[in-house]
N, C-alpha and C positions, 0 to 999 in steps of 0.2 A: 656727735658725742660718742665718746667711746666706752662702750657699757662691760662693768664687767660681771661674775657669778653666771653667766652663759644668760642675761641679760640681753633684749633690743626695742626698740621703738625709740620714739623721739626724744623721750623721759626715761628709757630704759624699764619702763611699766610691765612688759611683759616678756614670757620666754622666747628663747629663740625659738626656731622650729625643727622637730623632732627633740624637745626638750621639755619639764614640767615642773613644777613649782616641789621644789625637797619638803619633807617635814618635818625637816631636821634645821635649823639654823645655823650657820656658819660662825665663827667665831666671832666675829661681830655683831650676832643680833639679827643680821637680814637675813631673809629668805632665800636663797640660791635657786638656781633651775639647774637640775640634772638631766642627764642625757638619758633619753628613753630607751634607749640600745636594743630596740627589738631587733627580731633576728630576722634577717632580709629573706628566710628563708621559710620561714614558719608564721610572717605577718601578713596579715592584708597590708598594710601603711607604718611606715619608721616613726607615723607621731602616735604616741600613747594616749591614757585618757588621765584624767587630771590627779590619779593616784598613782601612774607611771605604770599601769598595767597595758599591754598592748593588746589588740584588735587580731587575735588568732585564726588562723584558717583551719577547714572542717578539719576535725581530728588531732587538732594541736592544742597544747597547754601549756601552763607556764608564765610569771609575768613578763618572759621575754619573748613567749611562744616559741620557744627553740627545744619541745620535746611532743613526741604524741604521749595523745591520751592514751587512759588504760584500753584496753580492746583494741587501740590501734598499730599502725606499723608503718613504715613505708616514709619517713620523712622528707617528703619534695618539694618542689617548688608551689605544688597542685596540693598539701598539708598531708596530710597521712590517711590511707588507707583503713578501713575496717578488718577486724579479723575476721568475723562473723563466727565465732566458735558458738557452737551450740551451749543453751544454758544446762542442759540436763548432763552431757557431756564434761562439764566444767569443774572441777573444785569449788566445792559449797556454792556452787550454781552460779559461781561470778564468772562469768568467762576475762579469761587473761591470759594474753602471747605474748610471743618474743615478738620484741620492736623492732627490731633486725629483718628477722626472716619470717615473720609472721604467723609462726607455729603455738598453735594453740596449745597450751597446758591443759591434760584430761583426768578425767578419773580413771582410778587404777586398772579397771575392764574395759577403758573406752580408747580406741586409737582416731587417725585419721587427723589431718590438716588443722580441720573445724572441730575435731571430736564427735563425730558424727554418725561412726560405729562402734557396735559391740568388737572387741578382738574374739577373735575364736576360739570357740567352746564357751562362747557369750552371747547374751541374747538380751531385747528388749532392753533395750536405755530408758532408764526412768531418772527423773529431776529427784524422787525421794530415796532414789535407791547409793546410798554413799560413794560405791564403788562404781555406781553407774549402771550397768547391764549385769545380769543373774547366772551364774554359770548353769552348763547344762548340766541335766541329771538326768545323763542316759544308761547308766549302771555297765560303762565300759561299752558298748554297744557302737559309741561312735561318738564324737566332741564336736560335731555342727545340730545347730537347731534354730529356729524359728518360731514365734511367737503364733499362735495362728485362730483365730475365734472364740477363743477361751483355752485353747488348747496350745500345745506346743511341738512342731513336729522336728522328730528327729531325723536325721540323716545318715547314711552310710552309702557302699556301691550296689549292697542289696534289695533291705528294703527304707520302707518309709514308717516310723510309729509314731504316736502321738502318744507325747508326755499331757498326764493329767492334772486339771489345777485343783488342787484339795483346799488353799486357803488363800481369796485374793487380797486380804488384807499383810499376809506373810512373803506370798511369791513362791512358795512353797510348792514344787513340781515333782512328779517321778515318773517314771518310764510306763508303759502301757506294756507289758511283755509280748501280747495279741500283736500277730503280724499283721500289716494294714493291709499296705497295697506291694506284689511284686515287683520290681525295676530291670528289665534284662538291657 
């Protein structure tokens, strides 16, 4: 019997394979099977599931599985790769890259791959902090610093000071004038 609407079996009863029942009716009334057209690339298997959504590999999405997911990158035979970008690093903590090249989108103080650093004359990546990391406030003195047991040390080729924290709920630092420690 020769079946049509991408129709087979004895009676024509069911889809072909790699096809699944439309939910849309055909101009006469019957039911048609569409072709599942996942993407040979992005699927575990070309047959889909009974609403024509296919069976995705890690990190792919799509009812054709033929894009990554948010966070990921890299679309191969093996599905797409993770970005891993840090959530604190992140815009409003979602982490989200380029699907291409994998480069993570940061907040405005945070650089790196993953967003992973403060940029410099930046310190302490915090998830609350908008922009990311706190610039220094070393009162001209030098633009490297460090977070460091409550404290925050600054840096130059001379010496070493520690910035003090006056309010943890603000972030709020300023320079220690007192020389710490010598460096020759």
């Amino acid at each position: 019997m020769d079946c049509e609407g991408n129709r087979d079996g004895p009676h024509c009863e069911r889809c072909k394979v790699n096809h699944y029942y439309s939910p849309v009716p055909d101009a006469l009334g019957r039911t048609p099977c569409e072709p599942c057209a996942c993407d040979i690339t992005g699927s575990k298997s070309l047959q889909c599931a009974p609403d024509g959504q296919c069976d995705c590999k890690p990190g792919v999405t799509g009812a054709k599985c033929d894009q990554c997911s948010a966070n990921f990158w890299d679309f191969t035979a093996l599905g797409c790769r993770t970005c891993g970008c840090l959530e604190e690093g992140s815009p409003d903590n979602e982490p989200q890259c380029d699907v291409e090249f994998g480069d993570c989108f940061c907040k405005q103080n945070v650089e790196g791959q993953r967003c992973d650093r403060c940029k410099p004359g930046h310190f302490n990546i915090e998830r609350y902090n908008k922009f990311g990391c706190t610039p220094c406030f070393c009162y001209g003195h030098t633009s490297e610093c460090d977070l460091s047991g409550g404290y925050t040390q600054c840096k130059n080729k001379t010496f070493t000071y520690l910035l003090l924290h006056f309010d943890q709920n603000l972030s709020f630092f300023s320079c220690n004038p007192k020389r710490l420690q010598s460096r020759q």
